[in-house]
C-alpha atoms as a printed R data frame, in Angstrom:
    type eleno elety resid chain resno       x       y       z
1   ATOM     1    CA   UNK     A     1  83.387  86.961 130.160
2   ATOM     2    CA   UNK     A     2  82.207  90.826 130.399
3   ATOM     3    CA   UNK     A     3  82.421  92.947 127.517
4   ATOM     4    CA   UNK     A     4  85.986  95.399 127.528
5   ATOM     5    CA   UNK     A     5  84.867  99.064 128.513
6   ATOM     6    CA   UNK     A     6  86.368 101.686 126.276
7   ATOM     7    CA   UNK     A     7  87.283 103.443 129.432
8   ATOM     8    CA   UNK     A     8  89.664 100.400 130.475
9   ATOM     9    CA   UNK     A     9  92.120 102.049 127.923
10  ATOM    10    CA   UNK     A    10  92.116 105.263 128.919
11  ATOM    11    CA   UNK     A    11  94.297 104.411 131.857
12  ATOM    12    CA   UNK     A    12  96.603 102.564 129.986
13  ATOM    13    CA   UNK     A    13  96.971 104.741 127.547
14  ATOM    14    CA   UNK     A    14  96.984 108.229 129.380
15  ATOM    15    CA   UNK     A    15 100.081 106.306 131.331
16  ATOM    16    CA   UNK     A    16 101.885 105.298 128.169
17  ATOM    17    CA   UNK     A    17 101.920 109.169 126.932
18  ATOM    18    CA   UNK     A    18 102.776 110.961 130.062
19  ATOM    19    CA   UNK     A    19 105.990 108.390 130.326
20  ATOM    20    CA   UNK     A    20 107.016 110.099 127.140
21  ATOM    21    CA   UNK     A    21 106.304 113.875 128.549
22  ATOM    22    CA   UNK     A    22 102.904 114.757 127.514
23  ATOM    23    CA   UNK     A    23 100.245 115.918 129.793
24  ATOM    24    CA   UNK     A    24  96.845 113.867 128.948
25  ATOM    25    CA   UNK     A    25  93.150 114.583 129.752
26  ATOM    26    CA   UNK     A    26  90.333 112.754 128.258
27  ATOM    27    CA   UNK     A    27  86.808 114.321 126.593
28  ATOM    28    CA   UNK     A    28  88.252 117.337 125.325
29  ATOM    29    CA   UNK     A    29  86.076 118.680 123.076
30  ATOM    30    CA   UNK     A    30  85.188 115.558 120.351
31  ATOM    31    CA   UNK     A    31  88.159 114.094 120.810
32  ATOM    32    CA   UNK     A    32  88.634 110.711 123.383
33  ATOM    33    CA   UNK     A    33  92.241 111.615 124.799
34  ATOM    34    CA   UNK     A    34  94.312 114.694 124.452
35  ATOM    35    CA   UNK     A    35  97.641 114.744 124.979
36  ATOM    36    CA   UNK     A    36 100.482 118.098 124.897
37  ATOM    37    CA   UNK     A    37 104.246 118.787 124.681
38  ATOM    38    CA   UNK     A    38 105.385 122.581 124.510
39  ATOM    39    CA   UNK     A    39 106.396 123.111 121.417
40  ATOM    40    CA   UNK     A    40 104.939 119.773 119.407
41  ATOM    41    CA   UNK     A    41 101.270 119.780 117.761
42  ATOM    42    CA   UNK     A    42  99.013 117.936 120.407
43  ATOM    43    CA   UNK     A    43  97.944 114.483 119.809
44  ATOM    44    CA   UNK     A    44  94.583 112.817 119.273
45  ATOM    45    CA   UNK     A    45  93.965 109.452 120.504
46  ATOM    46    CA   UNK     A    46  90.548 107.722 119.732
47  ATOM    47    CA   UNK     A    47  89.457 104.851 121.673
48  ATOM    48    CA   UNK     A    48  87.436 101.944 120.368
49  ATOM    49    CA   UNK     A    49  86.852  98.447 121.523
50  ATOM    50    CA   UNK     A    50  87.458  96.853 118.261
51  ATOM    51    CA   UNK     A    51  88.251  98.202 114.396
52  ATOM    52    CA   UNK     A    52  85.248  99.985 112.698
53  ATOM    53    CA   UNK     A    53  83.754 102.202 110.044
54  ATOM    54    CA   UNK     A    54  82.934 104.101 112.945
55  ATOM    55    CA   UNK     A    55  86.549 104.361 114.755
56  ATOM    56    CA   UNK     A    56  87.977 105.030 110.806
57  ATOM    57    CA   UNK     A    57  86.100 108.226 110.154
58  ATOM    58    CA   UNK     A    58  86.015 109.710 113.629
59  ATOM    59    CA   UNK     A    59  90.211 109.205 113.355
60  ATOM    60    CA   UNK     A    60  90.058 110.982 110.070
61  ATOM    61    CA   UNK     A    61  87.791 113.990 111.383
62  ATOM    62    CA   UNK     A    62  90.228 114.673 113.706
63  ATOM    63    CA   UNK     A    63  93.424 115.592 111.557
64  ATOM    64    CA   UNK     A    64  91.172 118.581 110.636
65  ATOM    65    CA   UNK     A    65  92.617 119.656 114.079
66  ATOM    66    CA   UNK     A    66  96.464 117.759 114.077
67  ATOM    67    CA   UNK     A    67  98.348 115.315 112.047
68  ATOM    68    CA   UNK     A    68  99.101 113.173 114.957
69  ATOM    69    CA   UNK     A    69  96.167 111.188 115.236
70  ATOM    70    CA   UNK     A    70  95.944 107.753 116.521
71  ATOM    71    CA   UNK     A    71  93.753 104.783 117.298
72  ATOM    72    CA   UNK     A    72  94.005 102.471 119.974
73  ATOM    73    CA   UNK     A    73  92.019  99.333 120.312
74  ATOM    74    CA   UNK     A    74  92.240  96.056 122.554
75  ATOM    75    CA   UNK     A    75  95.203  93.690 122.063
76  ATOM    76    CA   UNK     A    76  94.024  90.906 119.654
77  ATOM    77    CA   UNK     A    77  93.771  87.557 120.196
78  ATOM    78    CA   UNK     A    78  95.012  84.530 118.462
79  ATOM    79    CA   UNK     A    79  96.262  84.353 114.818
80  ATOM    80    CA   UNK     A    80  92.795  85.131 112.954
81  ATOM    81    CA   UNK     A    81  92.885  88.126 115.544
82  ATOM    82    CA   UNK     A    82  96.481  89.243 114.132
83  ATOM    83    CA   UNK     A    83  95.955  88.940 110.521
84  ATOM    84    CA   UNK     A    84  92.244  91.412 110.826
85  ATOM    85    CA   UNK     A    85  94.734  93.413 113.026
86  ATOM    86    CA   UNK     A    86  97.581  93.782 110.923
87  ATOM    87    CA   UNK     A    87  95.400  93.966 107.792
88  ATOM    88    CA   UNK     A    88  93.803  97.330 109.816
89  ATOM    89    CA   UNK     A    89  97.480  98.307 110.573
90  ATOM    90    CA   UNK     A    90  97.611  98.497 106.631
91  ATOM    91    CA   UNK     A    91  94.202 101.055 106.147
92  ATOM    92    CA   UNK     A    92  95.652 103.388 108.930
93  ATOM    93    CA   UNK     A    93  98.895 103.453 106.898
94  ATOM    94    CA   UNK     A    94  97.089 104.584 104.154
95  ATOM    95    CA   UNK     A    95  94.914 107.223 106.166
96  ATOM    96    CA   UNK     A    96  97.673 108.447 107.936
97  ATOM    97    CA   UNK     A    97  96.736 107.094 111.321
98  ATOM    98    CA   UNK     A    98  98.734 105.844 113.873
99  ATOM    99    CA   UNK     A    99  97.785 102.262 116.038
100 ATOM   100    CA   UNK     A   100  98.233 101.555 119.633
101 ATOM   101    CA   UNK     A   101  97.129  98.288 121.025
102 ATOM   102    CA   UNK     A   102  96.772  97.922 124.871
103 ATOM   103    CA   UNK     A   103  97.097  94.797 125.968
104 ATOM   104    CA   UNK     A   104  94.413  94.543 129.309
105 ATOM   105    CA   UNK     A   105  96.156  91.902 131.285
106 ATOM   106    CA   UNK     A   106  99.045  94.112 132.308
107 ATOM   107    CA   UNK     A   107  98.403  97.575 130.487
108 ATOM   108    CA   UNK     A   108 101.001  97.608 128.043
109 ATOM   109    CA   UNK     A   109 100.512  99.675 125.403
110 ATOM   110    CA   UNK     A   110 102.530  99.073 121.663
111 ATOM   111    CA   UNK     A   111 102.758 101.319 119.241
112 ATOM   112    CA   UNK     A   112 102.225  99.466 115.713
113 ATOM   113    CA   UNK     A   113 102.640 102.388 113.183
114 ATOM   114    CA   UNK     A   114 102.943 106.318 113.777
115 ATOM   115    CA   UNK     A   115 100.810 108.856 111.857
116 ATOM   116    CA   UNK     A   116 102.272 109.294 108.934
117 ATOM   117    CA   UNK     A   117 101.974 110.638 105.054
118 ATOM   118    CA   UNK     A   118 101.420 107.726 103.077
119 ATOM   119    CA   UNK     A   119 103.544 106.830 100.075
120 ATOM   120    CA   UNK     A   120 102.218 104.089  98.158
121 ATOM   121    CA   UNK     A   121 104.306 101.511  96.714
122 ATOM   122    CA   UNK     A   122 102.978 100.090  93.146
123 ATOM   123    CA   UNK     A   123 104.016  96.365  92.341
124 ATOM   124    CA   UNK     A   124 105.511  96.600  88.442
125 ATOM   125    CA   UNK     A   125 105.321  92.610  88.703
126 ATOM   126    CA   UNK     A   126 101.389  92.515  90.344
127 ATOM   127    CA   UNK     A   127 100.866  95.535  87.669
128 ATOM   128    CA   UNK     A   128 102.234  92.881  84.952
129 ATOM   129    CA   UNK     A   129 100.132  90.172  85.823
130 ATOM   130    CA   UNK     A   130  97.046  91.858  86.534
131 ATOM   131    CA   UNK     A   131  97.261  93.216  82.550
132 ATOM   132    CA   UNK     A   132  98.708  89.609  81.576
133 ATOM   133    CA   UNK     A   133  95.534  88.123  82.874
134 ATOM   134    CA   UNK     A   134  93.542  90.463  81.537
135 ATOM   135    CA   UNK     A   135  94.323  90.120  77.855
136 ATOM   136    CA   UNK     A   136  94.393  86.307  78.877
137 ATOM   137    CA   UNK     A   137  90.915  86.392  80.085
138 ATOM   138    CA   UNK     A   138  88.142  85.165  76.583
139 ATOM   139    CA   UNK     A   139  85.151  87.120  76.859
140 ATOM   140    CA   UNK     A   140  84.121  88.930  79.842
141 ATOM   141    CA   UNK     A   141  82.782  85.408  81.497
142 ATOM   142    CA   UNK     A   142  82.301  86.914  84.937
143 ATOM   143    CA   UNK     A   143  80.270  89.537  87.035
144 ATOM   144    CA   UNK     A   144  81.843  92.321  89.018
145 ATOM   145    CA   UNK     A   145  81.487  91.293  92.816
146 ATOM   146    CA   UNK     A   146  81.031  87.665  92.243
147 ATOM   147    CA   UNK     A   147  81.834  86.000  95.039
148 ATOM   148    CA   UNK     A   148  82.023  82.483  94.905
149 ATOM   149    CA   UNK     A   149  82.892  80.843  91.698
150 ATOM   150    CA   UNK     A   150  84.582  83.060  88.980
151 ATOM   151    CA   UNK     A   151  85.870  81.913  85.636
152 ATOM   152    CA   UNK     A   152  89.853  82.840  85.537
153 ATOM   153    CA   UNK     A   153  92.692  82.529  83.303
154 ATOM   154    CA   UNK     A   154  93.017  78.985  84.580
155 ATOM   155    CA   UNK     A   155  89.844  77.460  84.413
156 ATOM   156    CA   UNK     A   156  89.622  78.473  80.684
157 ATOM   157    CA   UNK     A   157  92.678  77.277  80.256
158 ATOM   158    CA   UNK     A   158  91.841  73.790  81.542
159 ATOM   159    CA   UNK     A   159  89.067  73.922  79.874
160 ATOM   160    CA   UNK     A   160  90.621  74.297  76.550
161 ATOM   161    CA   UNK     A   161  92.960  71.199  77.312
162 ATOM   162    CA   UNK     A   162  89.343  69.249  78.405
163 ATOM   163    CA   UNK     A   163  88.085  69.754  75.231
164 ATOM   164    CA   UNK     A   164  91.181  68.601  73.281
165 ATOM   165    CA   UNK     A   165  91.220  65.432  74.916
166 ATOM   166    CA   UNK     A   166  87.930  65.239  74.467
167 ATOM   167    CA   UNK     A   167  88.406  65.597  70.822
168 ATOM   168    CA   UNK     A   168  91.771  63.296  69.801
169 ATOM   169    CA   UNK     A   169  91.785  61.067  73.073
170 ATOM   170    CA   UNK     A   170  94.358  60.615  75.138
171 ATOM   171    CA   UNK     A   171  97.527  62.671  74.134
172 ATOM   172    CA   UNK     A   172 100.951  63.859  75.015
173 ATOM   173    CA   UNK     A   173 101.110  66.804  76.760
174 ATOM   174    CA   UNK     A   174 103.315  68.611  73.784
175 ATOM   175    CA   UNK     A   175 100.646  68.022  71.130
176 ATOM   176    CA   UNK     A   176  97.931  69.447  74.396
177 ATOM   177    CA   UNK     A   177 100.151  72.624  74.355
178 ATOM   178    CA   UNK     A   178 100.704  72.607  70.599
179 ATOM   179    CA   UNK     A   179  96.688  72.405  70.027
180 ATOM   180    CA   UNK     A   180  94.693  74.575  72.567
181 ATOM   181    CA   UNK     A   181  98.174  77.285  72.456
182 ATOM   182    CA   UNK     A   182  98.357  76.658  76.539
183 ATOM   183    CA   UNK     A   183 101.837  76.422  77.701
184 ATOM   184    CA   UNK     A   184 101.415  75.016  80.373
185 ATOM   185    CA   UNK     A   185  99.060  72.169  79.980
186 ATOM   186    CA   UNK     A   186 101.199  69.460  80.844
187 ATOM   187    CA   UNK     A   187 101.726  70.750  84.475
188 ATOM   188    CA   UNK     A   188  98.196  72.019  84.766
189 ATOM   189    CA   UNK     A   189  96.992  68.626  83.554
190 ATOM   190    CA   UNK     A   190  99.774  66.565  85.924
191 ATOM   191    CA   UNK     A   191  98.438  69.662  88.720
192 ATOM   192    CA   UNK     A   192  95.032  68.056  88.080
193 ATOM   193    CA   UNK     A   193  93.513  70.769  90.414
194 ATOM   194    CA   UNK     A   194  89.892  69.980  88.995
195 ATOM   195    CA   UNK     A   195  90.371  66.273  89.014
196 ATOM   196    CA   UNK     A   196  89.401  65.974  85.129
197 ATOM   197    CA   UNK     A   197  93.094  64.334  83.805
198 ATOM   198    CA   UNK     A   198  93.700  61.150  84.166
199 ATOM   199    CA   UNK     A   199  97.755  60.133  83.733
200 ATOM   200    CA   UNK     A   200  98.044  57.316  81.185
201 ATOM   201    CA   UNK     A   201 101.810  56.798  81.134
202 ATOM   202    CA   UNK     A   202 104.605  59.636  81.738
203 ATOM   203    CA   UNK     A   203 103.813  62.812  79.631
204 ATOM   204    CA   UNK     A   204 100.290  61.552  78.180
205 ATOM   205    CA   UNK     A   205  97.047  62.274  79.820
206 ATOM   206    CA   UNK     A   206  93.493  61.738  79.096
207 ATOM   207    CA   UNK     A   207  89.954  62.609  80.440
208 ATOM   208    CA   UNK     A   208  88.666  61.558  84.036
209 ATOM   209    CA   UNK     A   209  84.767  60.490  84.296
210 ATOM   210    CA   UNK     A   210  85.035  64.274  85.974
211 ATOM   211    CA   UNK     A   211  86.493  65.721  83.101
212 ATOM   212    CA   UNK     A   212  84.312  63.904  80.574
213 ATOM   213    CA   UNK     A   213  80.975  65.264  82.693
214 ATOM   214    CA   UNK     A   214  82.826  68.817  83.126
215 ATOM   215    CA   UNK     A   215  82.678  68.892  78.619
216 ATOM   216    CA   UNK     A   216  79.667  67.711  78.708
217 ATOM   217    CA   UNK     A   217  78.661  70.645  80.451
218 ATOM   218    CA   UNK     A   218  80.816  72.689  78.531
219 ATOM   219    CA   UNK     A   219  78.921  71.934  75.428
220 ATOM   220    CA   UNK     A   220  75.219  72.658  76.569
């Protein structure tokens, strides 16, 4: 398969703009494409066979000269191709870029989102949980950038139930959440997402050879 020419979207592209009355000519000055309407600031289009760092801040130099400044890349391909697109979709958004995608099969261009001043929206239930989890959190167990393994709210909370049954045996989940002060540790321990519970009978669990190794380790 030969590798897509940024100059197979010019074409495209310079077509897609003049159908909406602008007059387009490409390499003017630093920009890729220019296009012009009497009356409306011109637009900037920059041309890129793929999202990059590179695309980003060469997008972002050019609202020095206009506001309506857009990127357009290759259609993408498959779902794992949609979600990096739409997650890309999301940055522009926030730079105040617009996207066009040009599909090369047939040249049709789609406009995804238009340059516009970004107005962030702020979660007040994500905003709750993030400080929830952070008072939850013991310690400061992990190191910023991990990637990998961390120690959340979760683990330490199965942890604390791991230890109990360590301690008294198997037990009913009430007297779990009564002694480590984990609400939840009947589900989490039913959940059994590490595979250290064991169900005795309805409502009582006890300690898998897992779970017993996991203390173990615990204790060291």
């Amino acid at each position: 398969m030969s590798k897509i020419a940024e100059t197979e979207l010019y074409a495209p592209i310079k077509a897609w703009l003049e159908a909406r009355g602008f007059e387009v000519k490409a390499e003017v000055g630093a920009a890729d494409v220019v296009a012009v309407k009497a009356g409306e600031d011109p637009v900037i289009i920059e041309l890129k066979t793929g999202f990059s760092l590179t695309l980003l801040q060469q997008a972002v130099a050019r609202q020095a000269v206009t506001d309506a400044v857009y990127v357009a890349v290759p259609r993408w391909k498959g779902r794992t191709g949609w979600k990096a697109f739409s997650g890309n979709i999301g940055l522009c958004k926030r730079l105040g870029l617009g996207v066009l995608s040009v599909r090369l099969s047939d040249g049709a261009v789609e406009a995804h989102c238009d340059p516009l001043p970004f107005k962030p929206r702020k979660s007040k239930r994500r905003k709750a949980r993030l400080l929830k989890d952070f008072s939850r959190l013991e310690g400061d167990p992990n190191v910023g950038g991990t990637q990998g393994a961390k120690v959340t709210v979760y683990r330490q909370d199965a942890e604390k139930c791991a230890r109990f049954l360590n301690e008294f045996g198997a037990s009913k989940g009430r007297d779990v959440v009564k002694g480590t002060g984990v609400e939840k540790a009947t589900t989490m321990m039913r959940d059994n997402h590490y595979g250290w519970f064991e169900k005795v009978e309805k409502g009582v669990y006890m300690l898998s050879e897992a779970g017993v190794s996991a203390v173990a380790m615990l204790v060291r």
